[in-house]
PyMOL commands that place a pseudoatom at each C-alpha (Angstrom):
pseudoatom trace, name=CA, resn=UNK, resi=1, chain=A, elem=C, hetatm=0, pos=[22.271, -2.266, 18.582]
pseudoatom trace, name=CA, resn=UNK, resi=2, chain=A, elem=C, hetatm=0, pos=[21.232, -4.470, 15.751]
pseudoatom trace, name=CA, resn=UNK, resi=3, chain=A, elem=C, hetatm=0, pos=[17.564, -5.273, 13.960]
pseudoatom trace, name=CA, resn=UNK, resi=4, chain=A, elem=C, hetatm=0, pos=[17.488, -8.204, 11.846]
pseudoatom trace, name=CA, resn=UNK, resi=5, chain=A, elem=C, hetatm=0, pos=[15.734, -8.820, 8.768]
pseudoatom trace, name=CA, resn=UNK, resi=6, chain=A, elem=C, hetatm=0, pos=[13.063, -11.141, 11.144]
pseudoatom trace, name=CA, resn=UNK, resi=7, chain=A, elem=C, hetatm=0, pos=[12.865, -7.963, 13.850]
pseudoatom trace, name=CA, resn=UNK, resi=8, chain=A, elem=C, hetatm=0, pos=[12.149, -5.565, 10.448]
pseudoatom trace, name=CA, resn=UNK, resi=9, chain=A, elem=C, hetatm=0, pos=[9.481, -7.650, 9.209]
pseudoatom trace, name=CA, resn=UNK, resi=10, chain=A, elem=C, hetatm=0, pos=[7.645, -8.300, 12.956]
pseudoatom trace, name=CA, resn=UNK, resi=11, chain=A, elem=C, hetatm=0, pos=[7.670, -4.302, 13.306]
pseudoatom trace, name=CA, resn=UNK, resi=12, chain=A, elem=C, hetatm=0, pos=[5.891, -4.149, 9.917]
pseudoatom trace, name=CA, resn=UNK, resi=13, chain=A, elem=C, hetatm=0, pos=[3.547, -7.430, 11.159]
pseudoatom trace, name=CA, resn=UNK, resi=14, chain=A, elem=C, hetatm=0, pos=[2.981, -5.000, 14.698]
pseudoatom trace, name=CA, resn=UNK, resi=15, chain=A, elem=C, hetatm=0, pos=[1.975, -1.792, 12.128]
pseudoatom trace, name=CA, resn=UNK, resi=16, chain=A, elem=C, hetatm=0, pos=[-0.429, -4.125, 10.756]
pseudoatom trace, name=CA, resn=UNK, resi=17, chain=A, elem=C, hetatm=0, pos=[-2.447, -4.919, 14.356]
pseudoatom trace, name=CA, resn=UNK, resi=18, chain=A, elem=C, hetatm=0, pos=[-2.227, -1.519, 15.536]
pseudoatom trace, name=CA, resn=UNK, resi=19, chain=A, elem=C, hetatm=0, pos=[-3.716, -0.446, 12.180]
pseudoatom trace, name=CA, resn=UNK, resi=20, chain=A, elem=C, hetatm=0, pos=[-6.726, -2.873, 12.402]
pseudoatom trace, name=CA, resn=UNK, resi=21, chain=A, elem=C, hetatm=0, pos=[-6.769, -1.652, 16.457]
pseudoatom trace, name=CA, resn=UNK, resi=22, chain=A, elem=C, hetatm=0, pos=[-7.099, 1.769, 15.676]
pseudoatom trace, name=CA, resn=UNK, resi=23, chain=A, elem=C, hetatm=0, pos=[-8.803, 1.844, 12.431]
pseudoatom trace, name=CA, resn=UNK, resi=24, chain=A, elem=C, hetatm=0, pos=[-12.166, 3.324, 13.276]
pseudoatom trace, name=CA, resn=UNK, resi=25, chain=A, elem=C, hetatm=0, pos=[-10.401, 5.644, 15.704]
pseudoatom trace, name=CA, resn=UNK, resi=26, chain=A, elem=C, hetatm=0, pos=[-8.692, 6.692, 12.620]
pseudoatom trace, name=CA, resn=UNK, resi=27, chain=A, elem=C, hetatm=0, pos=[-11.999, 6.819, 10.118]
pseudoatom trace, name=CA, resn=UNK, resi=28, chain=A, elem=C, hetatm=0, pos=[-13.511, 8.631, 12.999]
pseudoatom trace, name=CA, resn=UNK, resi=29, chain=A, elem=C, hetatm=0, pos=[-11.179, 11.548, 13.535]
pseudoatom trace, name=CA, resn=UNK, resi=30, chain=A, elem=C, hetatm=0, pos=[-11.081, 11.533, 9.212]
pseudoatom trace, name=CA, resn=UNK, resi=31, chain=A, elem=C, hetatm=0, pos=[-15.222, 11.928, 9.303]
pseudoatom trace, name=CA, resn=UNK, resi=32, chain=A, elem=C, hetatm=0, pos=[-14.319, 15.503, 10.874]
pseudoatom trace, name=CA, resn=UNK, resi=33, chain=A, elem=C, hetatm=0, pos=[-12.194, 16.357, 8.318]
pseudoatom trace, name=CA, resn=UNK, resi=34, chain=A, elem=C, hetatm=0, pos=[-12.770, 14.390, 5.491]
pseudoatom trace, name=CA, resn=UNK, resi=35, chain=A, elem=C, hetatm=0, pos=[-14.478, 11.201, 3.777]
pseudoatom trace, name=CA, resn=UNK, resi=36, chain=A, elem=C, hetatm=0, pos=[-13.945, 9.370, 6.729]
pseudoatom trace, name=CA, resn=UNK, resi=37, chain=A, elem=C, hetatm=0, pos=[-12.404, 6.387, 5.329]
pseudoatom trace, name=CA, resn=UNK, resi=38, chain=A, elem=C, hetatm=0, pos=[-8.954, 6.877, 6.492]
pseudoatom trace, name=CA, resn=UNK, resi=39, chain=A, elem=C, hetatm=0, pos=[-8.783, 3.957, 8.787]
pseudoatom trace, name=CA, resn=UNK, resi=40, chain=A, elem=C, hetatm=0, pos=[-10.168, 1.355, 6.056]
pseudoatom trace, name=CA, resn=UNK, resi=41, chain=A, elem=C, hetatm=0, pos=[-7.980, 2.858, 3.702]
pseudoatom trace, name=CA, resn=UNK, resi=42, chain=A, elem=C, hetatm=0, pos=[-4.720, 2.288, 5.952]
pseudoatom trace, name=CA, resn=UNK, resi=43, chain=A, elem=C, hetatm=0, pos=[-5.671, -0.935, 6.734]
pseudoatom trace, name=CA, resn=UNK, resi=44, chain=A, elem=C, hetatm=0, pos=[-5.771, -2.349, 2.996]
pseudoatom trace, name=CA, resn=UNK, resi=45, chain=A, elem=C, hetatm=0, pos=[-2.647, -0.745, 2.843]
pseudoatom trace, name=CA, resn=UNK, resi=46, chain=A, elem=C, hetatm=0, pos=[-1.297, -2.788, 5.828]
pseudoatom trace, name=CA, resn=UNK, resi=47, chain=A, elem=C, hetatm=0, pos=[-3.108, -6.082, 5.461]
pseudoatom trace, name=CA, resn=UNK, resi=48, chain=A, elem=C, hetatm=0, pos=[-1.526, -5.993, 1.788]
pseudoatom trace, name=CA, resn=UNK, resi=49, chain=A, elem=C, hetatm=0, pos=[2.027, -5.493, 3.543]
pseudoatom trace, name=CA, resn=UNK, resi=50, chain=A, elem=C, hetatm=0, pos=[0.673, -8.287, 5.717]
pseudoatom trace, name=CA, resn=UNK, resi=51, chain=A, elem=C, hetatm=0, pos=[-0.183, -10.569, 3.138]
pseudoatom trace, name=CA, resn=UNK, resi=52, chain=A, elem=C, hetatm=0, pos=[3.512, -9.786, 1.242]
pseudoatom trace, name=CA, resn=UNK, resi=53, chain=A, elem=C, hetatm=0, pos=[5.055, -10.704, 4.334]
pseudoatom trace, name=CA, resn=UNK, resi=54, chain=A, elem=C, hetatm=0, pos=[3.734, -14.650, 4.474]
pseudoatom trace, name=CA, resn=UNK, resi=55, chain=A, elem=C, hetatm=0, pos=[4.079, -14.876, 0.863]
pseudoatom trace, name=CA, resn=UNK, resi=56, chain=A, elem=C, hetatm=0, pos=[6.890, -13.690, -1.262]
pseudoatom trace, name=CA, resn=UNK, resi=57, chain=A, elem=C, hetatm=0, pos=[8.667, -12.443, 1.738]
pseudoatom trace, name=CA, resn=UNK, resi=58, chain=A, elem=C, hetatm=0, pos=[7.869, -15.310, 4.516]
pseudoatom trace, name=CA, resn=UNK, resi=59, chain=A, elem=C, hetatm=0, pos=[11.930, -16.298, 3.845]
pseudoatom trace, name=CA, resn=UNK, resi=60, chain=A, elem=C, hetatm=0, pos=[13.503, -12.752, 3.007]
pseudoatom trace, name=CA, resn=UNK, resi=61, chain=A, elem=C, hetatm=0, pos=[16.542, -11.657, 4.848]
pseudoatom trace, name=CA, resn=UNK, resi=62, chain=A, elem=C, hetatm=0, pos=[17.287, -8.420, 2.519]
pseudoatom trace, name=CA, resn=UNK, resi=63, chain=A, elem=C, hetatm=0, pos=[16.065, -5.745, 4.235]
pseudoatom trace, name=CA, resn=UNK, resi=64, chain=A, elem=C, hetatm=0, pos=[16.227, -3.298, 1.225]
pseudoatom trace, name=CA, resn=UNK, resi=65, chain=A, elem=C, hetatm=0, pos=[14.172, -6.239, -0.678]
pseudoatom trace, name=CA, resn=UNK, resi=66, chain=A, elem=C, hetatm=0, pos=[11.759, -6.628, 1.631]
pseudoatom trace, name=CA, resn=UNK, resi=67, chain=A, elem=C, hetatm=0, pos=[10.771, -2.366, 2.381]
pseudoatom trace, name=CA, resn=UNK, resi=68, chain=A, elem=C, hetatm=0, pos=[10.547, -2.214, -1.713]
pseudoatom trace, name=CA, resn=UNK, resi=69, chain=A, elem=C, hetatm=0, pos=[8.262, -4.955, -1.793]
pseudoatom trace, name=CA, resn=UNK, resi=70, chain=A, elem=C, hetatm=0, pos=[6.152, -3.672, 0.826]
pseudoatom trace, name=CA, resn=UNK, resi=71, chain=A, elem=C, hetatm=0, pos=[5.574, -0.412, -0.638]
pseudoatom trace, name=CA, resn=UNK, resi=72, chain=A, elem=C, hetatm=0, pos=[4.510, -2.002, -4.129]
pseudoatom trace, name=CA, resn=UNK, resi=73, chain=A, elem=C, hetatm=0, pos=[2.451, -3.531, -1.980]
pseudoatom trace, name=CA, resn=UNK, resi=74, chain=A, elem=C, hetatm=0, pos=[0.765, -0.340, -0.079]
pseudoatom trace, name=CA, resn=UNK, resi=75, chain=A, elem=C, hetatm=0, pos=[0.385, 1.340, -3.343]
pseudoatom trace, name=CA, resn=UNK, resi=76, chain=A, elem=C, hetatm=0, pos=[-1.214, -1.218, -5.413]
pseudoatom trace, name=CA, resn=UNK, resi=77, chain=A, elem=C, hetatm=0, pos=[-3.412, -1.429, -2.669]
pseudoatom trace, name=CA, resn=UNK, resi=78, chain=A, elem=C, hetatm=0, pos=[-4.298, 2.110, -1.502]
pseudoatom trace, name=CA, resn=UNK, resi=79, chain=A, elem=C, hetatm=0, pos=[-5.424, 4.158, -4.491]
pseudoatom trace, name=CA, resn=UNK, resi=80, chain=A, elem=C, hetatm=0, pos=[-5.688, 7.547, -2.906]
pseudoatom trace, name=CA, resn=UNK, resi=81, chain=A, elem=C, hetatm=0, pos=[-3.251, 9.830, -2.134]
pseudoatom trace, name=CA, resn=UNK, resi=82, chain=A, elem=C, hetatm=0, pos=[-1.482, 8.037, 0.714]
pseudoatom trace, name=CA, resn=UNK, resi=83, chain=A, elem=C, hetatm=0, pos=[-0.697, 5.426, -1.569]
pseudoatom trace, name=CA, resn=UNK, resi=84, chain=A, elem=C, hetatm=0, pos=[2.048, 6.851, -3.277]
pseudoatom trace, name=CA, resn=UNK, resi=85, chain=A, elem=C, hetatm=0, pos=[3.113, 8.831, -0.045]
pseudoatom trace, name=CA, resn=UNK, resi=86, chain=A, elem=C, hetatm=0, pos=[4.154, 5.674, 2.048]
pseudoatom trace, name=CA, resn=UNK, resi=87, chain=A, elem=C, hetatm=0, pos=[5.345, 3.919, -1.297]
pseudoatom trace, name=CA, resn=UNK, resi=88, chain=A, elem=C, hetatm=0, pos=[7.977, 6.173, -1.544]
pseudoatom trace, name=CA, resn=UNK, resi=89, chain=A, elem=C, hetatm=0, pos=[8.959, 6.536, 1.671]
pseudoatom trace, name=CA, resn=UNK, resi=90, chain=A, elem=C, hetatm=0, pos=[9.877, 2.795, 1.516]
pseudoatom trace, name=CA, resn=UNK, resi=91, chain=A, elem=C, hetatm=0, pos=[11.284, 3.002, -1.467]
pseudoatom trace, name=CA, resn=UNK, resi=92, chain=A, elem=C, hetatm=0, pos=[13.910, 5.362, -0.964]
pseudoatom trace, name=CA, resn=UNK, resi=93, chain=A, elem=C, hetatm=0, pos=[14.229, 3.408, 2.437]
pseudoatom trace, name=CA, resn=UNK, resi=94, chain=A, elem=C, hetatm=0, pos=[15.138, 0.371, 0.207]
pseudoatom trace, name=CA, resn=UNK, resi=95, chain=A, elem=C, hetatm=0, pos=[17.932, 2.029, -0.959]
pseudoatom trace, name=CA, resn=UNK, resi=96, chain=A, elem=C, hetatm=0, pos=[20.029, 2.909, 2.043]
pseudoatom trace, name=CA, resn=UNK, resi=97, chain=A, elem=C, hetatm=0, pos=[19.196, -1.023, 3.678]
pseudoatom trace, name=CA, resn=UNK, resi=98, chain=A, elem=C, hetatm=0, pos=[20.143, -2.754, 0.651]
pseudoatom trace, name=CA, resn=UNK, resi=99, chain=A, elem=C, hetatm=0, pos=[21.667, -6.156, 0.717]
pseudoatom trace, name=CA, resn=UNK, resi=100, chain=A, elem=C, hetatm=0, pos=[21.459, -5.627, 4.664]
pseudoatom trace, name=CA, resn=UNK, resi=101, chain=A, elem=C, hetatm=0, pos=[20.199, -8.604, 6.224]
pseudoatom trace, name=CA, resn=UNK, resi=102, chain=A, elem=C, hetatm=0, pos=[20.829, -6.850, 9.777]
pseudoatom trace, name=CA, resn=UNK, resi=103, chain=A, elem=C, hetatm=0, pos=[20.999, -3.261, 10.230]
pseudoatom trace, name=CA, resn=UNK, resi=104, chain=A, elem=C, hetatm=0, pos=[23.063, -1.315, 12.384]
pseudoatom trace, name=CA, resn=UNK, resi=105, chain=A, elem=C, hetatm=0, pos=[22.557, 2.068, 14.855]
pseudoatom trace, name=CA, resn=UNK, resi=106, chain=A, elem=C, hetatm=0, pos=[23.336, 3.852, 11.585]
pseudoatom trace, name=CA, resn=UNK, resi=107, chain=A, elem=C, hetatm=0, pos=[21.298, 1.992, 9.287]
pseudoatom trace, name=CA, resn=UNK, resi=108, chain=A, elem=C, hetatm=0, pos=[18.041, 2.620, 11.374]
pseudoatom trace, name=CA, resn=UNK, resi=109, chain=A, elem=C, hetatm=0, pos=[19.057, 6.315, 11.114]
pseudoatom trace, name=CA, resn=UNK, resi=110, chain=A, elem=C, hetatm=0, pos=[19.357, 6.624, 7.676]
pseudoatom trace, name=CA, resn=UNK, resi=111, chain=A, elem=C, hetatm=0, pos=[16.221, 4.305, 6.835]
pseudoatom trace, name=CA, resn=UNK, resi=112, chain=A, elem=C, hetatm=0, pos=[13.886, 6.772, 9.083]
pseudoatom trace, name=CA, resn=UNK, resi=113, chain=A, elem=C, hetatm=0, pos=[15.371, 10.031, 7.276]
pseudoatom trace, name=CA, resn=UNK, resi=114, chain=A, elem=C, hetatm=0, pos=[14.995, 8.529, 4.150]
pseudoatom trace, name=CA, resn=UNK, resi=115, chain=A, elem=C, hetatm=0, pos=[11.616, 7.539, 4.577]
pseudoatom trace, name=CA, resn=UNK, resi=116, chain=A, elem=C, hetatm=0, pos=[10.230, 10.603, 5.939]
pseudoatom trace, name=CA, resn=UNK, resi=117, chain=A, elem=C, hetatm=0, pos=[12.182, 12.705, 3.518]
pseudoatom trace, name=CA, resn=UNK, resi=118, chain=A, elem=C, hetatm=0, pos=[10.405, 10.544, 0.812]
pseudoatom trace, name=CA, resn=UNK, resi=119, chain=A, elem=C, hetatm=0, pos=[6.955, 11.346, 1.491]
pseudoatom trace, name=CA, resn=UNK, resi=120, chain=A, elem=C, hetatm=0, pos=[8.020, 15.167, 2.515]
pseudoatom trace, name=CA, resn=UNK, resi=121, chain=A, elem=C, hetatm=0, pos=[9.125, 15.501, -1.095]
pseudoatom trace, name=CA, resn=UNK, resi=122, chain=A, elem=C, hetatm=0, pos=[6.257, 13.192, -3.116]
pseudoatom trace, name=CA, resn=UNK, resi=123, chain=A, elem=C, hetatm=0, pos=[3.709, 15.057, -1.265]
pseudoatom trace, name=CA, resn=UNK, resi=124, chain=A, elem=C, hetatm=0, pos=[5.318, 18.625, -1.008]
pseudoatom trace, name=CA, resn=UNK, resi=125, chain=A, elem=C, hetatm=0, pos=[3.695, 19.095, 2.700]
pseudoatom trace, name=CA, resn=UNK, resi=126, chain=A, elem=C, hetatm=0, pos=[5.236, 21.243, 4.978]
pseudoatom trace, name=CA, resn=UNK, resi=127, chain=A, elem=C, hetatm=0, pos=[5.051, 21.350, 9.002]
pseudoatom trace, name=CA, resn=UNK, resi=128, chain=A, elem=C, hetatm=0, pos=[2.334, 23.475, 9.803]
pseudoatom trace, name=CA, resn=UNK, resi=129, chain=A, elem=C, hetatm=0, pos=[-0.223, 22.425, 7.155]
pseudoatom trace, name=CA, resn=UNK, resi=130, chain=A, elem=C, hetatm=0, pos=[-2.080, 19.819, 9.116]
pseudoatom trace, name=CA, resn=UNK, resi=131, chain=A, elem=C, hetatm=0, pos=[-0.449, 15.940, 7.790]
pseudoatom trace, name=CA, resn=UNK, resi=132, chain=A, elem=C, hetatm=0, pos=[1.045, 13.484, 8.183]
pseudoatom trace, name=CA, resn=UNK, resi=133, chain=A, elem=C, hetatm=0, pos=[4.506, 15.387, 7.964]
pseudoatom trace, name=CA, resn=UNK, resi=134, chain=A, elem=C, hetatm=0, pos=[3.800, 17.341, 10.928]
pseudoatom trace, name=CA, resn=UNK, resi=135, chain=A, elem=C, hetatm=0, pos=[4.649, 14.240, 12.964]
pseudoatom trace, name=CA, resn=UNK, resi=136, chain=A, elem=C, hetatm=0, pos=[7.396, 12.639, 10.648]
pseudoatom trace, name=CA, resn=UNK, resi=137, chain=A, elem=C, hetatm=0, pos=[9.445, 15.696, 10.301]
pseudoatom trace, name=CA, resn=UNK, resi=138, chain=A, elem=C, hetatm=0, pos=[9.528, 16.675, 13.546]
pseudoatom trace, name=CA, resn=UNK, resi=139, chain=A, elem=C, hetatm=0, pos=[10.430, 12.754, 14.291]
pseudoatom trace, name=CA, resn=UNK, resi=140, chain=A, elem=C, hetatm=0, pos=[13.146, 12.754, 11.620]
pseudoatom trace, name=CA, resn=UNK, resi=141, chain=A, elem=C, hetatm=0, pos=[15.157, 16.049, 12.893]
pseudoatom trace, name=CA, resn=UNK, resi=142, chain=A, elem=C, hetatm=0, pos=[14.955, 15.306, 16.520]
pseudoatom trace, name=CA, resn=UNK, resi=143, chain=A, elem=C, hetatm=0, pos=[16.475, 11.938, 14.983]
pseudoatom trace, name=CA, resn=UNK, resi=144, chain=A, elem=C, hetatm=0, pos=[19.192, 13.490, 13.193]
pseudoatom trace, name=CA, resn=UNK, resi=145, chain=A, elem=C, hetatm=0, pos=[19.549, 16.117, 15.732]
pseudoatom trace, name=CA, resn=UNK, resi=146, chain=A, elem=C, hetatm=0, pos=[20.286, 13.230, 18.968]
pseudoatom trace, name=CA, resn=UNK, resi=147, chain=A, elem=C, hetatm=0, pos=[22.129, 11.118, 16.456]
pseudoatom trace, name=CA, resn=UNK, resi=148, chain=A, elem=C, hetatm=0, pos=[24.944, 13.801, 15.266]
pseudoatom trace, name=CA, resn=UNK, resi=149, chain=A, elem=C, hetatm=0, pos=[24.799, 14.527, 18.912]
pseudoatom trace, name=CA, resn=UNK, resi=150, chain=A, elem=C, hetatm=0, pos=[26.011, 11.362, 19.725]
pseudoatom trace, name=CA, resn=UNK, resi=151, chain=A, elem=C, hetatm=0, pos=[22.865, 9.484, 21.222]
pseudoatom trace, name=CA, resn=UNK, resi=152, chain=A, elem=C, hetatm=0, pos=[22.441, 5.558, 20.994]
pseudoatom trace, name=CA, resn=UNK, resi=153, chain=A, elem=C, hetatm=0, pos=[19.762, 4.885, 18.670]
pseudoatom trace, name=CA, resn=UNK, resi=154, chain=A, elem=C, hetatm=0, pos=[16.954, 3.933, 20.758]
pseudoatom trace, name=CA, resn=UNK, resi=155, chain=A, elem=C, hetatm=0, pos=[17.334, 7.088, 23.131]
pseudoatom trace, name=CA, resn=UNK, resi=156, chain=A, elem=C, hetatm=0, pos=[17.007, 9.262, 19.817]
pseudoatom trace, name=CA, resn=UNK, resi=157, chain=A, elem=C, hetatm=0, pos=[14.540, 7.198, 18.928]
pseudoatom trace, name=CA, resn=UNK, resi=158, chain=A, elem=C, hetatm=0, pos=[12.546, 7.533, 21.876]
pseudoatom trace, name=CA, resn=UNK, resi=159, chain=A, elem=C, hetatm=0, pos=[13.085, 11.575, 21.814]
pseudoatom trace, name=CA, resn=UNK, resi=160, chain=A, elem=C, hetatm=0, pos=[12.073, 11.201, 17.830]
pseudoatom trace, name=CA, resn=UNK, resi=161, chain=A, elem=C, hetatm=0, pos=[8.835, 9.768, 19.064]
pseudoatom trace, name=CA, resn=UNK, resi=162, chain=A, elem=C, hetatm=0, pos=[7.995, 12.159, 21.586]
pseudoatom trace, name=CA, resn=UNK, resi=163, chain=A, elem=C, hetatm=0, pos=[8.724, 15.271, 19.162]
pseudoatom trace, name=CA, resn=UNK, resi=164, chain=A, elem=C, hetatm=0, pos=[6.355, 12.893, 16.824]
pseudoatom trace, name=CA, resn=UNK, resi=165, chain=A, elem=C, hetatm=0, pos=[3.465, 13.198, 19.330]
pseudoatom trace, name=CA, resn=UNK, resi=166, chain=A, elem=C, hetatm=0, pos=[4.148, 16.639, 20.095]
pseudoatom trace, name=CA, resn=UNK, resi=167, chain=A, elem=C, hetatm=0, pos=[3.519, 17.183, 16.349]
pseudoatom trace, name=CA, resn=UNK, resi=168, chain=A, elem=C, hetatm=0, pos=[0.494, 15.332, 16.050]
pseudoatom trace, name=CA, resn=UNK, resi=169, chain=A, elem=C, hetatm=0, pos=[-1.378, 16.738, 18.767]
pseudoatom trace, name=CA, resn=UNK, resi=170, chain=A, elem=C, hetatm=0, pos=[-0.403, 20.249, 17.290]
pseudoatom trace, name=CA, resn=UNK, resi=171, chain=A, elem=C, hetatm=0, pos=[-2.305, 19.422, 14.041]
pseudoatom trace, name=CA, resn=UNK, resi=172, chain=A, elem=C, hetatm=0, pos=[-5.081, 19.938, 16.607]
pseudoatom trace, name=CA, resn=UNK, resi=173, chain=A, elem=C, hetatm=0, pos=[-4.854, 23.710, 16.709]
pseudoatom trace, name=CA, resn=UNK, resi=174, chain=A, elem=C, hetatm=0, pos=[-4.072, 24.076, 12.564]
pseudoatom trace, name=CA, resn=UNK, resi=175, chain=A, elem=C, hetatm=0, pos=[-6.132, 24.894, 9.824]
pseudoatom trace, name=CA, resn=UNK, resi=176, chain=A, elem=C, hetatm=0, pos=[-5.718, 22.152, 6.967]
pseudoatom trace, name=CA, resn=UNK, resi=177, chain=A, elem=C, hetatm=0, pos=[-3.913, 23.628, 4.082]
pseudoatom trace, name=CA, resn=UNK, resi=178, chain=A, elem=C, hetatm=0, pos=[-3.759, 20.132, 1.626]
pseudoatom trace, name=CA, resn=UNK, resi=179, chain=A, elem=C, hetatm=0, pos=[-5.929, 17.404, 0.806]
pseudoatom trace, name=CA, resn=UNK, resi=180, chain=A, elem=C, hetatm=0, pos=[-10.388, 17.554, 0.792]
pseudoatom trace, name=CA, resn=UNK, resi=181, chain=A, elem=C, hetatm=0, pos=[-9.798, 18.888, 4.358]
pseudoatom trace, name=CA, resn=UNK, resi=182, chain=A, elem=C, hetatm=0, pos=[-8.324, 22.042, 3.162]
pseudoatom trace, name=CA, resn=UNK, resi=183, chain=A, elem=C, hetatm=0, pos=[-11.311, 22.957, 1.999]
pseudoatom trace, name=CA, resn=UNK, resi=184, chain=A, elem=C, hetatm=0, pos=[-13.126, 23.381, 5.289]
pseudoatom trace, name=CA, resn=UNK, resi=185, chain=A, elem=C, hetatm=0, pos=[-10.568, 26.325, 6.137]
pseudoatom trace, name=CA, resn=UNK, resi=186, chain=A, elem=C, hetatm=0, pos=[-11.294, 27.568, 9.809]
pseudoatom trace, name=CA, resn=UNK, resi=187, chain=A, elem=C, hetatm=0, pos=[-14.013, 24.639, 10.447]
pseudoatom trace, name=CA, resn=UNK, resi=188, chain=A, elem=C, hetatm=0, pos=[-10.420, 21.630, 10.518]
pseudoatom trace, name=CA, resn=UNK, resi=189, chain=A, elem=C, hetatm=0, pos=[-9.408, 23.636, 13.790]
pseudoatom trace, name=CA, resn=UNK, resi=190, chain=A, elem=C, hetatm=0, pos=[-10.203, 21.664, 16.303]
pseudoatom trace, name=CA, resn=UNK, resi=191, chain=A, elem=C, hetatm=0, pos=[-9.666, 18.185, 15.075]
pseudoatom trace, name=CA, resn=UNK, resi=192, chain=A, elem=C, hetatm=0, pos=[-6.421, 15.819, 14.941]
pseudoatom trace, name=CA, resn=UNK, resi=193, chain=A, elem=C, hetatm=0, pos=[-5.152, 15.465, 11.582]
pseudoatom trace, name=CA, resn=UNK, resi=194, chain=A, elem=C, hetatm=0, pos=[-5.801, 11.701, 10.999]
pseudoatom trace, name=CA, resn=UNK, resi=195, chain=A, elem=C, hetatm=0, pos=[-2.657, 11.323, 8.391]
pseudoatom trace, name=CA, resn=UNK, resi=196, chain=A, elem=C, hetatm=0, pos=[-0.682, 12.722, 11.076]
pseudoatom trace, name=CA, resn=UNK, resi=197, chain=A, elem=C, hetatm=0, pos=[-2.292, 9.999, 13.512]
pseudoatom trace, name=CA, resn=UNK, resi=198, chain=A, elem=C, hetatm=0, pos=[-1.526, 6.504, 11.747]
pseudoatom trace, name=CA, resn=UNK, resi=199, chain=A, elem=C, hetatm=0, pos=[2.137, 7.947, 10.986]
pseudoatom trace, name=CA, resn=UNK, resi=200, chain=A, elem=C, hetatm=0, pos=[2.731, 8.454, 15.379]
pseudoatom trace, name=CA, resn=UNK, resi=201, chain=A, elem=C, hetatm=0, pos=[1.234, 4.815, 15.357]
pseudoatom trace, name=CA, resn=UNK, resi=202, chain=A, elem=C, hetatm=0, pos=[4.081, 3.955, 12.899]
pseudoatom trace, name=CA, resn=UNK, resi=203, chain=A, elem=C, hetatm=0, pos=[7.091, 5.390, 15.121]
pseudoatom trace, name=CA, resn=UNK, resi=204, chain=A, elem=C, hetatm=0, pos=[5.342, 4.246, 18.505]
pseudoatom trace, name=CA, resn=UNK, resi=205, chain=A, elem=C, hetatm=0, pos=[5.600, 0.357, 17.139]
pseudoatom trace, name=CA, resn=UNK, resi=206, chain=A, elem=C, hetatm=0, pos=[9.090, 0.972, 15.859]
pseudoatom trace, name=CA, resn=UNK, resi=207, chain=A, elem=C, hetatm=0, pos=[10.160, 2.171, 19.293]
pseudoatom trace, name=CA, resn=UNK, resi=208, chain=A, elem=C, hetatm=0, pos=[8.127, -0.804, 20.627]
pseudoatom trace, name=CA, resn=UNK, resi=209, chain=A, elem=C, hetatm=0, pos=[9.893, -3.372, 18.262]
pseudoatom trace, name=CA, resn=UNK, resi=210, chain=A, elem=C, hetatm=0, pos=[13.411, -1.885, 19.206]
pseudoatom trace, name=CA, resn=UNK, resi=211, chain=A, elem=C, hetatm=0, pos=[12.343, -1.781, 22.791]
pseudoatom trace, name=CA, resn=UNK, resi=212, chain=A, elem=C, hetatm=0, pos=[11.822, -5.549, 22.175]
pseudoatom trace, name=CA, resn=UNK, resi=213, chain=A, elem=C, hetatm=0, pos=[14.974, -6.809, 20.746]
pseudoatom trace, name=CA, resn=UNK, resi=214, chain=A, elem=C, hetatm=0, pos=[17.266, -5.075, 23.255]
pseudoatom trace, name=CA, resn=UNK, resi=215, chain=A, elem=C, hetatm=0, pos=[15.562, -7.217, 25.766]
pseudoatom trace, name=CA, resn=UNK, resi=216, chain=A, elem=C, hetatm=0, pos=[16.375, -10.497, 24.094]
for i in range(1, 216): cmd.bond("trace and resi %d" % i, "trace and resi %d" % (i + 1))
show_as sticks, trace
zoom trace
């Protein structure tokens, strides 16, 4: 299958409404655990993509261009510690879609690892800890996994996403071991991980976007 630039930048466009649909979902499950604000704080991170994309990027076809632009402009807008988390994931996304102005089965592959392995390496979480990583990485092996195993990429995909959820709802039964929440020790079992919430929302719209331009 193949994504163009315009499919790349819709999926980042549908991120942005599911954001602002979920946000106090999100600052809700964060007032268990945290200061609450995680939904506001992942939507200025998202309406700042949003912004990026009918600006400077309305006419961009690079694909590499357009995920390092974005993440400048997550992290100038999102000062806490997510900031640099998804900046970096799209950043070292930028560099395997470079000077691609439509990406292959392959591409899509290698964006998702590189993105996940990103943040798993600025933030130095591990599975089990109660983030964001405990739905990425379980996403981005299942990927890997049903890729090398010769999958097409929207049936890996879709397995990616449901080893995503699987994850998430596991952050359920955790004690926090990073971040403010960390500090409530026993008391974060119980609650979903909010991190670990916006980043299924993430995958669920990519599968939703790729869903999309198979049909056309």
């Amino acid at each position: 299958m193949h994504i163009t630039a315009s499919e790349f930048k819709s999926f980042l466009h549908r991120v942005t409404l599911k954001v602002e649909e979920k946000k106090d979902d999100l600052s809700e499950l964060d007032r268990k655990l945290g200061d609450g604000d995680h939904g506001v704080t992942m939507s200025l991170g998202w309406q700042a993509i949003e912004e990026k994309l009918h600006t400077d990027l309305k006419d961009e076809t690079d694909c590499g261009y357009i995920c390092k632009e974005v993440g400048k402009a997550f992290i100038n807008a999102v000062g806490s510690s997510v900031g640099p988390l998804y900046a970096t994931g799209f950043l070292r996304g930028s560099r395997v879609l470079q000077n691609k102005s439509e990406l292959t089965d392959d591409d899509l592959s290698a964006f998702w690892v590189a993105f996940i392995d990103g943040i798993q390496q600025k933030g130095k979480a591990e599975i089990g800890e109660k983030t964001m990583i405990d739905t990425f990485m379980p996403a981005r092996n299942t990927l890997q996994e049903r890729i090398t195993a010769g999958d097409p990429f929207e049936s890996a995909f879709e397995k990616a996403v449901q080893a995503g959820k699987k994850g998430m709802e596991s952050t359920r039964d955790l004690i926090s071991k990073k971040g403010r929440s960390s500090r409530l020790g026993s008391r974060s079992v119980g609650h979903q991980d909010p991190g670990a919430t916006s980043a299924y929302l993430m995958l669920e719209v990519f599968l939703s976007t790729v869903r999309s331009a198979q049909r056309v």
